[in-house]
Backbone as JSON Lines, residues from 0, in Angstrom:
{"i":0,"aa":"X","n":[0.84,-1.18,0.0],"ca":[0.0,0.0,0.0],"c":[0.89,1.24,0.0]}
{"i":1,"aa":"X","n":[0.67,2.35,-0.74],"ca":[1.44,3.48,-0.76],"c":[0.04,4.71,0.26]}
{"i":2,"aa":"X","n":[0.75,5.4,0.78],"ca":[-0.07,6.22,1.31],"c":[0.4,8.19,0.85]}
{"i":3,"aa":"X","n":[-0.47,8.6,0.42],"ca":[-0.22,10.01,-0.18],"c":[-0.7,10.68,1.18]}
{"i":4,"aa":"X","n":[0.43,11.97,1.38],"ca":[-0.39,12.98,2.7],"c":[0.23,14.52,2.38]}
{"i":5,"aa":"X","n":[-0.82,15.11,1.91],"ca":[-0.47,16.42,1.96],"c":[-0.88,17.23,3.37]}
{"i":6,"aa":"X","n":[-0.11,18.18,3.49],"ca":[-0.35,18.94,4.82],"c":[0.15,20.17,4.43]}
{"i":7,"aa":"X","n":[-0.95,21.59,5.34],"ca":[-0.52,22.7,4.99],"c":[-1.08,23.17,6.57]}
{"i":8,"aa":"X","n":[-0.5,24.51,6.29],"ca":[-0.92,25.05,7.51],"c":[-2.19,26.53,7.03]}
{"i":9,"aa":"X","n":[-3.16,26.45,7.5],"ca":[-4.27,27.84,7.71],"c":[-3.36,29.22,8.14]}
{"i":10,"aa":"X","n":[-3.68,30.17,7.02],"ca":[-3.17,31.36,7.9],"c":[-4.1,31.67,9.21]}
{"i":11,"aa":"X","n":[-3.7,32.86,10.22],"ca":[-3.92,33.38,11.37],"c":[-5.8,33.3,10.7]}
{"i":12,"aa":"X","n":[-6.95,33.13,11.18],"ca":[-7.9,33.23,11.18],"c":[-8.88,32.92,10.12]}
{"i":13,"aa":"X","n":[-7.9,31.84,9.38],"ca":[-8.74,31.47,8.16],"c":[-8.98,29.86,8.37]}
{"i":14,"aa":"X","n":[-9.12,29.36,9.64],"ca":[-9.23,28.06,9.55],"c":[-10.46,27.39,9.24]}
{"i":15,"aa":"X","n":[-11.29,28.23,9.78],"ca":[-12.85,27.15,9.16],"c":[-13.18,27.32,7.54]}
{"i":16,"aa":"X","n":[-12.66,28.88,6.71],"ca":[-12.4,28.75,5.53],"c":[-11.19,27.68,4.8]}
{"i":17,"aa":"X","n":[-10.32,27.44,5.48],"ca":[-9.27,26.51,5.15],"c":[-9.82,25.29,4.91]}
{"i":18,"aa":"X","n":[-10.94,24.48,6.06],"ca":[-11.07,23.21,6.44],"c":[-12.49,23.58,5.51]}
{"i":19,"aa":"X","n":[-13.34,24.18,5.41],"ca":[-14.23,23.89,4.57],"c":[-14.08,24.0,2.66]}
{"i":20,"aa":"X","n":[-12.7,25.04,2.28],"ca":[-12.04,24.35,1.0],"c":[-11.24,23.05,0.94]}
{"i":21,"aa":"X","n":[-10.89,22.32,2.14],"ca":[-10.19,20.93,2.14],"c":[-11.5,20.42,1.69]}
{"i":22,"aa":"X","n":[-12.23,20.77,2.51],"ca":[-13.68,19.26,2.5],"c":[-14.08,19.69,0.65]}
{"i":23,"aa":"X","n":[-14.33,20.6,0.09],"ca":[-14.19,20.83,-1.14],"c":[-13.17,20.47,-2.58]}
{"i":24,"aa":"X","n":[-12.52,20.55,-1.9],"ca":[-11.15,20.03,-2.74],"c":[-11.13,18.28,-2.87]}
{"i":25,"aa":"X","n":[-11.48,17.72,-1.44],"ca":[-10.93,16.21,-1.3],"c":[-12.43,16.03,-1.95]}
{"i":26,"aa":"X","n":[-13.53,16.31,-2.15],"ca":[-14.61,15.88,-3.09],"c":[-14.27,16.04,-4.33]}
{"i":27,"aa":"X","n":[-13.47,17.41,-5.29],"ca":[-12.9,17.36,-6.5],"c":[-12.23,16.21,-6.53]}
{"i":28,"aa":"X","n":[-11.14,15.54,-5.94],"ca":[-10.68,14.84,-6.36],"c":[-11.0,13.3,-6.14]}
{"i":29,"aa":"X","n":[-11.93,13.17,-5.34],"ca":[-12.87,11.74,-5.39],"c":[-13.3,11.58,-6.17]}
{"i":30,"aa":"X","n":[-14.52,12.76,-7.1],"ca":[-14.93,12.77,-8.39],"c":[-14.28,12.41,-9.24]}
{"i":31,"aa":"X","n":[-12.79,13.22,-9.41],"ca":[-12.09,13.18,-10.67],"c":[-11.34,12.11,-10.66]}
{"i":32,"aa":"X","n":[-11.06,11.6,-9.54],"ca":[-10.2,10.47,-9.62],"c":[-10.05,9.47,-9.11]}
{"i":33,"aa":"X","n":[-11.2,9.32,-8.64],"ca":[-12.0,8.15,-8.2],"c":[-11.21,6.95,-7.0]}
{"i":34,"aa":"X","n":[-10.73,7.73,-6.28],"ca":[-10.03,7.72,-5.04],"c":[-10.99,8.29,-3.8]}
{"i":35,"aa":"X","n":[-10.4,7.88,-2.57],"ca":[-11.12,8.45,-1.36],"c":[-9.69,9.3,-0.7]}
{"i":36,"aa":"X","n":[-10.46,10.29,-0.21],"ca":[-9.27,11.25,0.56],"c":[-10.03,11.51,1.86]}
{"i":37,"aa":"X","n":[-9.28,10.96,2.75],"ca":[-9.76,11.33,3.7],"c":[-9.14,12.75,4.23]}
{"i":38,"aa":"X","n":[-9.65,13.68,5.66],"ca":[-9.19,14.93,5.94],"c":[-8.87,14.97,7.52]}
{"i":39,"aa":"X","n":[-7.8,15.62,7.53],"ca":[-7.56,15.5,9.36],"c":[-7.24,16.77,9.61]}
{"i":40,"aa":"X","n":[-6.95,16.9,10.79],"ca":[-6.16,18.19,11.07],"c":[-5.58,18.18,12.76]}
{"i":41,"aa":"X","n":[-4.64,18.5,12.28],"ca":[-3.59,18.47,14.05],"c":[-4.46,19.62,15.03]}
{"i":42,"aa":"X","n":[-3.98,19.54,16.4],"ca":[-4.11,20.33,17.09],"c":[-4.02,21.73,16.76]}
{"i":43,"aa":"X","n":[-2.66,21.73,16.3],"ca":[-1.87,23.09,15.43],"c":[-3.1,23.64,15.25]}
{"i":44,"aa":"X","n":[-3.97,22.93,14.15],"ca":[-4.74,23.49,13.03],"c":[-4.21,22.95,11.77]}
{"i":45,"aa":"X","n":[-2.9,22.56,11.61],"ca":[-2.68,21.93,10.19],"c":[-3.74,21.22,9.74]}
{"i":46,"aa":"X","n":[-3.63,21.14,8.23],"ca":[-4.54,20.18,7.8],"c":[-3.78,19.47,7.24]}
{"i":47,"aa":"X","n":[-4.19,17.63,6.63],"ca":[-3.4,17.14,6.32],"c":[-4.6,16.06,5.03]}
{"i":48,"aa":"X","n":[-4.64,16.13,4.19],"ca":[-5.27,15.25,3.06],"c":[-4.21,13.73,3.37]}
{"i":49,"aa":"X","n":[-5.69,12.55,3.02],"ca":[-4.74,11.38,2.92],"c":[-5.22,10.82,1.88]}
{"i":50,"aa":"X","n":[-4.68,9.83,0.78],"ca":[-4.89,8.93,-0.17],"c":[-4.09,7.72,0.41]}
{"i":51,"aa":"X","n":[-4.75,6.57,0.05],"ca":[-4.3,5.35,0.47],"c":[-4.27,4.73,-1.08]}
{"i":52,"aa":"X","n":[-3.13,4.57,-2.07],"ca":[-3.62,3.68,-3.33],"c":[-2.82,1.9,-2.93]}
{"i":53,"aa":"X","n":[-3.74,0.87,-3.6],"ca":[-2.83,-0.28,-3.46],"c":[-1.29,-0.66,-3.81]}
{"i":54,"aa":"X","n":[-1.0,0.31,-4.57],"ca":[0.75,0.47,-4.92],"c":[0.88,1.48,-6.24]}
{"i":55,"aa":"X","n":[2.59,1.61,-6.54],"ca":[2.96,2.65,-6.64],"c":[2.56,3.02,-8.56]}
{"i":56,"aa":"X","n":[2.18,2.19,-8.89],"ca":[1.18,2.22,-10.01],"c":[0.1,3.06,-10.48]}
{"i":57,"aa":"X","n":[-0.96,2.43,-9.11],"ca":[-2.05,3.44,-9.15],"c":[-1.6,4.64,-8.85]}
{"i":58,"aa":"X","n":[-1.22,5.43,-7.99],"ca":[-0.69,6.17,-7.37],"c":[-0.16,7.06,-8.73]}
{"i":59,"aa":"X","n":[1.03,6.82,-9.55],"ca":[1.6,7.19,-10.76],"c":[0.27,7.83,-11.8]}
{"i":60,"aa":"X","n":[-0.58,6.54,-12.16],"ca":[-1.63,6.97,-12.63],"c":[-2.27,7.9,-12.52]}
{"i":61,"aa":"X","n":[-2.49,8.24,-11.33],"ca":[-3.28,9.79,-10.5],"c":[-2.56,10.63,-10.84]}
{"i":62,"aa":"X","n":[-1.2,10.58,-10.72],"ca":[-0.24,11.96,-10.54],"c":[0.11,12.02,-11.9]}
{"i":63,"aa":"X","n":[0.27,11.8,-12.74],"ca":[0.1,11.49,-14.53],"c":[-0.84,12.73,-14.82]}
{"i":64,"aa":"X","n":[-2.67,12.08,-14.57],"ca":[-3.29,13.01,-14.98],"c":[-3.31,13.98,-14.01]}
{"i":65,"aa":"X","n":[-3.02,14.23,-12.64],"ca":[-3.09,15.77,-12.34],"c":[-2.39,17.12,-12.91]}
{"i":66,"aa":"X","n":[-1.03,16.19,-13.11],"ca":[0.31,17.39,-13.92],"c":[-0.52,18.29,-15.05]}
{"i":67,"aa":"X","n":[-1.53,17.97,-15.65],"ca":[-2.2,18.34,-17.17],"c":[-3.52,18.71,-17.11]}
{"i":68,"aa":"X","n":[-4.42,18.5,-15.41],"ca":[-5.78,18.46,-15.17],"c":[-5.58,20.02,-14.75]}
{"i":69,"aa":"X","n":[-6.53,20.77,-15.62],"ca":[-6.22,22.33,-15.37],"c":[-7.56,22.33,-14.65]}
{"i":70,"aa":"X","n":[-8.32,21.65,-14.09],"ca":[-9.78,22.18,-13.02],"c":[-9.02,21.65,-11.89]}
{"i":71,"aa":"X","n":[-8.12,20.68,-11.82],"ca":[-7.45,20.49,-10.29],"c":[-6.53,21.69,-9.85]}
{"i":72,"aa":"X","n":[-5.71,22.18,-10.96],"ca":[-4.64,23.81,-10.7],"c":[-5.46,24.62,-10.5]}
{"i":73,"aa":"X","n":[-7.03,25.02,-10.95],"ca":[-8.0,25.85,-10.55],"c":[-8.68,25.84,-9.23]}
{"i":74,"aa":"X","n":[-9.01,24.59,-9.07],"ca":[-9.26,24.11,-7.5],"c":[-8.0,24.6,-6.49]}
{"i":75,"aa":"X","n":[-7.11,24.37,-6.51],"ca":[-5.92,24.27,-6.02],"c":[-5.62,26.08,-5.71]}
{"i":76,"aa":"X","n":[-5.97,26.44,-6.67],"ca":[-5.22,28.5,-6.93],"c":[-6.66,29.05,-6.08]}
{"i":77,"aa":"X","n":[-7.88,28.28,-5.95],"ca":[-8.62,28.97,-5.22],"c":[-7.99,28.88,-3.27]}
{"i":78,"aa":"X","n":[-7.05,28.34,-3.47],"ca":[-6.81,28.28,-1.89],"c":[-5.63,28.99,-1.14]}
{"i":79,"aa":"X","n":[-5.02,29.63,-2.49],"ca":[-4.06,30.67,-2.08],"c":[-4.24,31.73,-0.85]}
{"i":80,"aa":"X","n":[-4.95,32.34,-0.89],"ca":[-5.4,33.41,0.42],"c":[-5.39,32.19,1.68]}
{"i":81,"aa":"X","n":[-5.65,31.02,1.64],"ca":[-6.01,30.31,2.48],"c":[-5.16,30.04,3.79]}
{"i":82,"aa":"X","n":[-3.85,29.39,2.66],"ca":[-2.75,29.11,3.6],"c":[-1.76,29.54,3.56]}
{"i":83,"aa":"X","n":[-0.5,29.51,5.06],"ca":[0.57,29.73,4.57],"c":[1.87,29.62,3.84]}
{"i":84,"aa":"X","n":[2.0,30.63,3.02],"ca":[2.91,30.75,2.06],"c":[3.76,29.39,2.14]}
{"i":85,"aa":"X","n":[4.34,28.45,1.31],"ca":[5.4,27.81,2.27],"c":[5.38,26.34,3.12]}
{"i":86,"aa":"X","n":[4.3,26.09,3.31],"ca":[3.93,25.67,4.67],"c":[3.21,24.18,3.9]}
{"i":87,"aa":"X","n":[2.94,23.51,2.8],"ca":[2.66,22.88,1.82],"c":[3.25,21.55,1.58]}
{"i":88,"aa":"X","n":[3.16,20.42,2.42],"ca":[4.68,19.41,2.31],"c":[3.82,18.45,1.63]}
{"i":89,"aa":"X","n":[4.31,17.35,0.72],"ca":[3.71,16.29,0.19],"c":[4.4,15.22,1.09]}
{"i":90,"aa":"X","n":[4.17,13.87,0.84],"ca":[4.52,12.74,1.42],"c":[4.07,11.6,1.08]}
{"i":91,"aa":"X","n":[4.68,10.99,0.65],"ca":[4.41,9.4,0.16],"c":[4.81,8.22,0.71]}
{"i":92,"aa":"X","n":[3.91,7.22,1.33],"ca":[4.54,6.49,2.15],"c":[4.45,5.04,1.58]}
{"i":93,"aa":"X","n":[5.32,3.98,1.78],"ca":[5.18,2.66,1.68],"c":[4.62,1.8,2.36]}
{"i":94,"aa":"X","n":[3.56,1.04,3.06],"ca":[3.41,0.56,4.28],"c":[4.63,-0.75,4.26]}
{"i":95,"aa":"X","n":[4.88,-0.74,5.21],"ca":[6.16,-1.97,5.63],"c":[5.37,-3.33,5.97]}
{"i":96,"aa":"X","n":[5.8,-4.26,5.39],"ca":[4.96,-5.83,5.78],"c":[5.63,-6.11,6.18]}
């Protein structure tokens, strides 16, 4: 299993706008790509998107068509004001058997 986790941080007073474009965003991309994303968020306030694909295949597949999917870069540019600058980490994990 590969596990995808993006995490960003909310600027100073934009967190329920932050967490209600996550819950927006992780539905764009259930639709489009027919994946489940689940949504968390630390104490902090970080938020953190998760994808779980069965291996590094599927996974490729997804990230293939996002590079070229211009309604996901549109989705995505609506969240600029959102968070901080910077603050944006990806992560891909292997699960260990």
């Amino acid at each position: 299993m590969i596990r995808f986790q993006r995490c960003a941080m909310p600027k100073m007073g934009k967190q329920a706008q932050a967490i209600t474009w996550a819950k927006v965003f992780a539905e764009f991309v259930t639709e489009h790509y027919d994946v489940s994303v689940q949504i968390f968020a630390e104490s902090t306030g970080k938020i953190h998107w998760v994808i779980d694909y069965p291996d590094y295949a599927a996974y490729g597949k997804v990230r293939t068509r996002i590079v070229t999917d211009r309604d996901y870069w549109g989705t995505i540019g609506r969240s600029a004001d959102l968070f901080i600058e910077g603050s944006m980490d990806d992560t891909v994990l292997q699960l260990v058997d």
